[in-house]
C-alpha positions as CSV (number, residue, x, y, z in Angstrom):
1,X,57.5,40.0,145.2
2,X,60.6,41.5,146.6
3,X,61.6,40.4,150.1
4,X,61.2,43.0,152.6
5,X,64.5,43.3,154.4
6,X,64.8,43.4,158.0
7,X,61.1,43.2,158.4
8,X,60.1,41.8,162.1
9,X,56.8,42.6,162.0
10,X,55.5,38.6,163.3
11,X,58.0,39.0,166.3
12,X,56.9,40.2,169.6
13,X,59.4,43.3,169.5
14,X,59.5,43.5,166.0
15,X,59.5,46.7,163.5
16,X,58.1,50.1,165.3
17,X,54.8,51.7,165.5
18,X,53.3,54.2,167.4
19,X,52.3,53.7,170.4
20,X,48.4,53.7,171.0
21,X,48.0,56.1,173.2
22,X,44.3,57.0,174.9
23,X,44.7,60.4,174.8
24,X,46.0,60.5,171.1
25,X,43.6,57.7,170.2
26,X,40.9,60.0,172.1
27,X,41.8,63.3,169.4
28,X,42.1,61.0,166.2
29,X,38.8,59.4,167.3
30,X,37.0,62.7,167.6
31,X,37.7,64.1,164.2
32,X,35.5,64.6,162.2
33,X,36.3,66.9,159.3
34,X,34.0,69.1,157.1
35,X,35.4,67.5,154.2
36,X,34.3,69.8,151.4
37,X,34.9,72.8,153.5
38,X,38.4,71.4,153.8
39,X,38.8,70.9,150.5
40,X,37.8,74.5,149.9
41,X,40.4,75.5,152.2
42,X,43.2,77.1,150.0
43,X,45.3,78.1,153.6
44,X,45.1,74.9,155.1
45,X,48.4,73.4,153.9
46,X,50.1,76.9,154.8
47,X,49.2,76.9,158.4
48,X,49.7,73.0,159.0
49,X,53.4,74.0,157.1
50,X,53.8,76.9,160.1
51,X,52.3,74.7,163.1
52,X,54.8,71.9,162.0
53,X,57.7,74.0,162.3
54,X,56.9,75.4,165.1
55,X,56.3,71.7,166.9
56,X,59.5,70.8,165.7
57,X,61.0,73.9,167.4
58,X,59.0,73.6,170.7
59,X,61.1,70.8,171.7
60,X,63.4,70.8,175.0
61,X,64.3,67.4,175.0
62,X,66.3,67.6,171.7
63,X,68.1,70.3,170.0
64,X,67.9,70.7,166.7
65,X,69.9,73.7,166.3
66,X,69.8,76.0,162.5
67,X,66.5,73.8,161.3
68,X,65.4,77.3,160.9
69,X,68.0,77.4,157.3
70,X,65.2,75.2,156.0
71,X,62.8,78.1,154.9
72,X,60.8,76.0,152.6
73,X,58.2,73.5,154.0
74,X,55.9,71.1,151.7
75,X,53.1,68.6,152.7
76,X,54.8,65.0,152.1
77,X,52.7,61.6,152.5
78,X,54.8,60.3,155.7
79,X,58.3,60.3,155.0
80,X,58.3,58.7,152.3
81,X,57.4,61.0,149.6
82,X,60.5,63.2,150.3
83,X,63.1,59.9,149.6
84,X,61.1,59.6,146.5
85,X,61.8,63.1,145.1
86,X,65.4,62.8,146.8
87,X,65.6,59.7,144.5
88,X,64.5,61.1,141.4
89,X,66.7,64.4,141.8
90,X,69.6,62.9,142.0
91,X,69.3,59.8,139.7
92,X,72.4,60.2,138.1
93,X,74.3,59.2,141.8
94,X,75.3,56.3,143.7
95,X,73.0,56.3,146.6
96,X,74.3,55.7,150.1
97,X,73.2,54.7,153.2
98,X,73.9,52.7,156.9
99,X,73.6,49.3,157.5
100,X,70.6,49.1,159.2
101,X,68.5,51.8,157.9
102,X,65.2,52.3,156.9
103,X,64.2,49.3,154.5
104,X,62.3,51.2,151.9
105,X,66.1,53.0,150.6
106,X,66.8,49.1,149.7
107,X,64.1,48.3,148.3
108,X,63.8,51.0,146.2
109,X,67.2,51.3,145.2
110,X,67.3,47.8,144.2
111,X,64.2,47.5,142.1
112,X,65.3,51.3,140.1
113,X,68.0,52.5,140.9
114,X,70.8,50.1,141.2
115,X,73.8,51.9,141.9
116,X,74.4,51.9,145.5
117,X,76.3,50.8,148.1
118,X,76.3,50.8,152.0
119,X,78.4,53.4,153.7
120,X,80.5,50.9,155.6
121,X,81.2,49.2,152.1
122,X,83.4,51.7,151.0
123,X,84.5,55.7,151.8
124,X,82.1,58.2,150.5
125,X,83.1,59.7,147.3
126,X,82.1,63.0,145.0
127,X,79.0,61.6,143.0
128,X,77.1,60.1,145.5
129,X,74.0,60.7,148.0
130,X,73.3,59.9,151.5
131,X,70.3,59.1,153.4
132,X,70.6,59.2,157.3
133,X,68.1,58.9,159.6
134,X,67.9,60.7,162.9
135,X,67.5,59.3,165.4
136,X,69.0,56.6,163.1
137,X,66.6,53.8,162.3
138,X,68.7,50.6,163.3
139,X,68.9,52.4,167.2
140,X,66.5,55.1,168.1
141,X,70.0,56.8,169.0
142,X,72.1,59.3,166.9
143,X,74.5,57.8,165.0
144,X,78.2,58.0,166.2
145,X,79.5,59.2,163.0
146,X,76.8,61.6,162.0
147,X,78.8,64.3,162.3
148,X,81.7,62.8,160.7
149,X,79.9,61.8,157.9
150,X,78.2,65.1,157.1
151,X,81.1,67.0,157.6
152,X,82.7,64.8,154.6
153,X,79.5,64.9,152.4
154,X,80.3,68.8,153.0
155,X,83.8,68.6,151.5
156,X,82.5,66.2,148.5
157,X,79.8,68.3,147.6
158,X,77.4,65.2,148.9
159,X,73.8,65.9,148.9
160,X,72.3,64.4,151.8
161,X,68.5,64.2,153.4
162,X,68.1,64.0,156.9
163,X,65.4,61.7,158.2
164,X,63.7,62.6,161.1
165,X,61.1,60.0,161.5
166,X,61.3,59.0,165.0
167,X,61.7,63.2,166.1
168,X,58.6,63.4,168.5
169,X,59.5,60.0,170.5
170,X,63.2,60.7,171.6
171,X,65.0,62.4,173.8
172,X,68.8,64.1,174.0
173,X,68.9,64.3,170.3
174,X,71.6,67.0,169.3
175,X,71.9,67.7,165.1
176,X,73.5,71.1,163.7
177,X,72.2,71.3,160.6
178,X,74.2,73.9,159.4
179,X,75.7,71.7,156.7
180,X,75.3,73.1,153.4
181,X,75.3,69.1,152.0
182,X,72.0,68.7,153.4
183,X,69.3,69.3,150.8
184,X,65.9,67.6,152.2
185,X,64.6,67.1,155.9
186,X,61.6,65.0,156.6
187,X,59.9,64.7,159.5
188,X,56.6,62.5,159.8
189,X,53.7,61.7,162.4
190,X,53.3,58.3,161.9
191,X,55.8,57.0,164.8
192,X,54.7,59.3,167.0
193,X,50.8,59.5,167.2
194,X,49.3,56.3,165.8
195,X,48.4,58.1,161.9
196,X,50.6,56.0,159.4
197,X,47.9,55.6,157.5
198,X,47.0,59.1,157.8
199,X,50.6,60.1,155.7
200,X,51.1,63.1,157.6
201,X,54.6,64.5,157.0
202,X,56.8,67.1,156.0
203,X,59.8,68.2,153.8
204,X,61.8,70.8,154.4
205,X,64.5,72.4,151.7
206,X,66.8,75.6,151.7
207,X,65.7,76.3,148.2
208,X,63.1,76.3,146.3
209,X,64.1,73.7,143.3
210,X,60.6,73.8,142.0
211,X,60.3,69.9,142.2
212,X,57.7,67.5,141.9
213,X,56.4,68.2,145.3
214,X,57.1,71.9,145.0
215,X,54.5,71.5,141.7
216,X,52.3,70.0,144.2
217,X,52.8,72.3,146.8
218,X,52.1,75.2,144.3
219,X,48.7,74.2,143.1
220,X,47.5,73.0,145.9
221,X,47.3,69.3,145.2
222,X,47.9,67.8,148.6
223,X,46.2,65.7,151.3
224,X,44.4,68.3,152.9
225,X,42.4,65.5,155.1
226,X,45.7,64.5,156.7
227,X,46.6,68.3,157.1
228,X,43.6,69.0,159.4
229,X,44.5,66.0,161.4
230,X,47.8,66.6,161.6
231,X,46.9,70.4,162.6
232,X,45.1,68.9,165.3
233,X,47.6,66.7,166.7
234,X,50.2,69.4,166.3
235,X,48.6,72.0,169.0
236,X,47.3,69.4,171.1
237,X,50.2,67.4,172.1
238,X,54.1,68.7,172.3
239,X,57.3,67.0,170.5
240,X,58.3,65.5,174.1
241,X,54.7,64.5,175.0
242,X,55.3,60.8,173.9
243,X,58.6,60.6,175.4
244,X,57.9,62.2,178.7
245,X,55.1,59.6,179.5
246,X,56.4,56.7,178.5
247,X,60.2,56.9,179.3
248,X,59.8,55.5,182.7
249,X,58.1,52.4,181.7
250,X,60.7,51.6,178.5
251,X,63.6,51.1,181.5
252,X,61.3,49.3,183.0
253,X,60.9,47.0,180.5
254,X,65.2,47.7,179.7
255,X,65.4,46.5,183.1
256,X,62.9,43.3,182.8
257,X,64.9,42.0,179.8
258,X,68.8,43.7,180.3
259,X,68.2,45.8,177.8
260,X,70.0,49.0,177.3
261,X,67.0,52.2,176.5
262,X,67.6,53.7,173.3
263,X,67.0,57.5,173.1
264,X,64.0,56.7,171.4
265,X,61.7,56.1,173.6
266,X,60.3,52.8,171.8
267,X,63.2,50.7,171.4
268,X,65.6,48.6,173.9
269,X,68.9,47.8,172.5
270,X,70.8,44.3,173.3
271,X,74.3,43.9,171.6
272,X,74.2,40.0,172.7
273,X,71.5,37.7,172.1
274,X,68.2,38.4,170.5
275,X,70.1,37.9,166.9
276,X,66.2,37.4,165.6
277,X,66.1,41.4,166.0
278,X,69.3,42.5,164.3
279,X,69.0,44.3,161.2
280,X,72.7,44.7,159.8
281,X,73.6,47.1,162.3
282,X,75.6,46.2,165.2
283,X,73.1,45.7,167.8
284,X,69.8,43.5,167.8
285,X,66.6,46.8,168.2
286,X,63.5,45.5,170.4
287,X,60.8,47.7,169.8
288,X,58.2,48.0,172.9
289,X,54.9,49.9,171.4
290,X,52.7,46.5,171.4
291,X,53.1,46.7,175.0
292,X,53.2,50.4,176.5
293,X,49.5,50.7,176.4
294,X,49.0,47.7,178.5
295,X,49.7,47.0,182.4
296,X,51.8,44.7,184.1
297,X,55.0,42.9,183.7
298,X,56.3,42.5,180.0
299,X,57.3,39.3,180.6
300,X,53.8,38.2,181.7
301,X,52.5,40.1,178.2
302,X,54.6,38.1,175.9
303,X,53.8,34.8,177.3
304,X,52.9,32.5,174.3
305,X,55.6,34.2,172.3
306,X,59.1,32.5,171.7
307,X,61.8,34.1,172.9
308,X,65.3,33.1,171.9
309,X,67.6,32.5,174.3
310,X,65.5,33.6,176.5
């Protein structure tokens, strides 16, 4: 079995969930679908496609300016569907990406497709393709050289997706994505409203390539049981809803253990001490969603655990 990199999960402030909410946890609780009538439904991926976009668009604490390029929206399981067709459409590349990143892109690449190499390695060049996340994955913040970087993928004729996984739990997040490299945006609901295992996402594409999920998209072959959730969540709670509530309590806990807040509103950032929590990037990421849901100091909460250096 491969070993998971930068996996965390057995620390106190490792990896990133959601954070169990009540109120979330209240609405995923109370559904109850009418599964057959669901399945019958041949409009329901539409108008979850429509009420996602227009979440991601409702936002005023980020500003995701020309999204709108992206006309074409298809159901993906989480994110992780959308790397998976990403993958496969451009197999004939070398695949790029931060130190730092996501886990599954090195896993993946690794076990099938083998030519790759991180971006700090080596300059970008014409024949690769770059996954970046935003916020990026090793921070909860944007990347410094985001802009940099796609502005060169632009000039190399770079395909690029943009992962939007933590969108919905940060805040001051500022993209342009009118950068013809970018081919693929995903956006999911698993960090933001405790439904990982609901695999409630979203690609979205300029064009139509008429890909694997596109084929999917067409004969209506998708999870139609996460769409009606996902619907649910979507017009109940706002893109900021998450961060709005619980941004006061992550300085708090910044505060408790000199930690600097990321923009996303689950992580603290520490670029001395807590090594246990670096992942390749340049800062160690502590991740707070055990803990928002519960009262009282943090300190007092992770008694029992070991801290280092601490």
């Amino acid at each position: 079995m491969s070993k998971i990199p930068n996996d965390k999960r057995e620390l106190p402030f490792g990896s990133a969930f959601a954070i169990r909410d009540p109120e979330v946890l209240a609405v995923i609780n109370s559904f109850r679908p009418a599964t057959v009538e669901i399945f019958d439904d041949t409009d329901i991926i539409k108008t979850y496609c429509n009420e996602f976009k227009k979440w991601i668009q409702s936002s005023t604490n980020n500003n995701l300016t020309n999204i709108e390029q992206f006309k074409h929206a298809v159901y993906s399981n989480g994110t992780t569907q959308g790397f998976d067709n990403f993958y496969i459409k451009n197999n004939s590349k070398r695949f790029r990406c931060l130190k730092g990143e996501y886990m599954y892109h090195q896993l993946a690449w690794k076990r099938y497709f083998t030519n790759w190499k991180f971006i700090e390695d080596e300059e970008l060049k014409s024949g690769d393709a770059v996954v970046i996340s935003v916020p990026f994955a090793n921070t909860g913040n944007k990347y410094p050289l985001t802009d940099n970087i796609l502005e060169q993928c632009d000039d190399l004729g770079i395909p690029v997706l943009i992962d939007c996984a933590y969108f919905g739990i940060c805040k001051g997040i500022e993209l342009n994505f009118d950068h013809l490299c970018i081919t693929d945006v995903t956006f999911s609901l698993s960090k933001s409203f405790s439904v990982a295992y609901g695999r409630i996402g979203i690609r979205l594409t300029r064009e139509d390539d008429d890909d694997l999920m596109f084929i999917y998209h067409k004969i209506d072959y998708n999870n139609k049981i996460g769409a009606a959730l996902g619907i649910k969540l979507l017009e109940k709670f706002t893109p900021d809803y998450i961060t709005d509530k619980y941004k006061s309590k992550q300085i708090l806990f910044c505060e408790e253990l000199e930690l600097t807040p990321s923009q996303t509103v689950l992580f603290g950032l520490a670029e001395n001490g807590w090594d246990e929590y670096r992942r390749g990037g340049e800062v160690s990421r502590l991740s707070f969603h055990k803990f928002f849901h519960q009262a009282g100091s943090l300190r007092k909460l992770i008694e029992g655990y070991k801290i280092n250096g601490r």
